[in-house]
N, C-alpha and C positions, 0 to 999 in steps of 0.2 A: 504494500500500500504506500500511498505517499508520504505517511509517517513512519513507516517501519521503520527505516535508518537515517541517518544524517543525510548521507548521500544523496535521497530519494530529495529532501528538501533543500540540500543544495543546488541539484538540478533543475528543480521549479523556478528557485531563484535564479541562476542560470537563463534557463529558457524563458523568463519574464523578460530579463533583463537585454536581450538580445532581441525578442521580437516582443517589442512593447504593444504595438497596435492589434496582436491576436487577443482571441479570449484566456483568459486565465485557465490556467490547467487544472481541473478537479479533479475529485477520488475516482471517476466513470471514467473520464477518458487514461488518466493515469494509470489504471486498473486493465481494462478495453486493450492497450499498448503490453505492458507487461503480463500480464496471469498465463496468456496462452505461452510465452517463451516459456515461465517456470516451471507450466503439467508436463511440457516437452523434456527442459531440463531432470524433474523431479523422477520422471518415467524409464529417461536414461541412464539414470545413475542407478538406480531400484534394480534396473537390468542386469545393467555393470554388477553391482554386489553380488549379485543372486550369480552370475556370472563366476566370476572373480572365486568367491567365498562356499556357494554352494553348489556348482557344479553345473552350472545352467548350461545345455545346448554342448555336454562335452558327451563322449561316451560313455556310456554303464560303468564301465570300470573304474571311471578318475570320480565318479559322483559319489559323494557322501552317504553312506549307509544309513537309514534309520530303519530300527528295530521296530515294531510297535509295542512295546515296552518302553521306550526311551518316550516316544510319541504320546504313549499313557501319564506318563512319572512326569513332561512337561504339562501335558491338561490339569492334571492336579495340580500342580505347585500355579499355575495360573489361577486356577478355581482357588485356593487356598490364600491366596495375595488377594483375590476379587474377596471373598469373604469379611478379609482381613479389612478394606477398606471400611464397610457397614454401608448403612444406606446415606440419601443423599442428607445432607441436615438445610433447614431453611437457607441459612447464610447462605449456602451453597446455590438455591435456586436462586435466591434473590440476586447474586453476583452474577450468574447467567445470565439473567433478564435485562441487567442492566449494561451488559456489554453486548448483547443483539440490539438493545435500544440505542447505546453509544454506536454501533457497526451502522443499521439505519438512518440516525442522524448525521454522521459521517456522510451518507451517500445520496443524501436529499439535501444536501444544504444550498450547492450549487452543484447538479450535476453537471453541465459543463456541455448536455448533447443538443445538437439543434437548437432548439428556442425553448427548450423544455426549462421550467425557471423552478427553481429551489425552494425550500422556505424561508432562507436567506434574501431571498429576490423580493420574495410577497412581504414581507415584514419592512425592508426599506422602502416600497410602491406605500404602503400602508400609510407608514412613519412621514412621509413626502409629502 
């Protein structure tokens, strides 16, 4: 996202600062531009590992053995850490809620596509 890293917000500044007469760059179009390189990125690498680490695409013989015992003894100790957790507690939902609420106000404020206008936009038309 645009605030994920420094970088992300360097750039905005950046690209403000170089074509001052375009529109400002929002979370939609800043999003729209990078998400599709990252599923690309994130799907290659996934590959690569599985690749690399667990034997992906070699033949029978270099691929890593699992047992279905070893496959059991991992289900449990998963089941066993998920138990371990408990259930959700309030706090818990409420910080949810509030960070899908933060996510959507992020992405309505000015999205930035066509002429489509924000809540950001409506509230300064209002204020005018």
């Amino acid at each position: 996202t645009l605030i994920g890293t420094g970088t992300n917000i360097a750039f905005k500044g950046l690209f403000e600062r170089a074509f001052p007469k375009s529109t400002t760059l929002g979370f939609l179009p800043f999003m729209a531009f990078n998400v599709p390189p990252m599923l690309v990125n994130t799907t290659l690498m996934a590959v690569g590992l599985q690749w690399q680490y667990l034997g992906l695409f070699r033949s029978k013989s270099k691929q890593i053995s699992s047992s279905k015992e070893a496959e059991e003894a991992a289900r449990e100790v998963i089941r066993e850490k998920s138990k371990e957790l408990g259930k959700v507690s309030c706090h818990e939902i409420q910080v949810g809620i509030l960070f899908i609420l933060m996510i959507i106000l992020f992405l309505t404020r000015k999205p930035g596509i066509g002429d489509l206008k924000g809540y950001a936009d409506i509230i300064n038309e209002k204020l005018a």
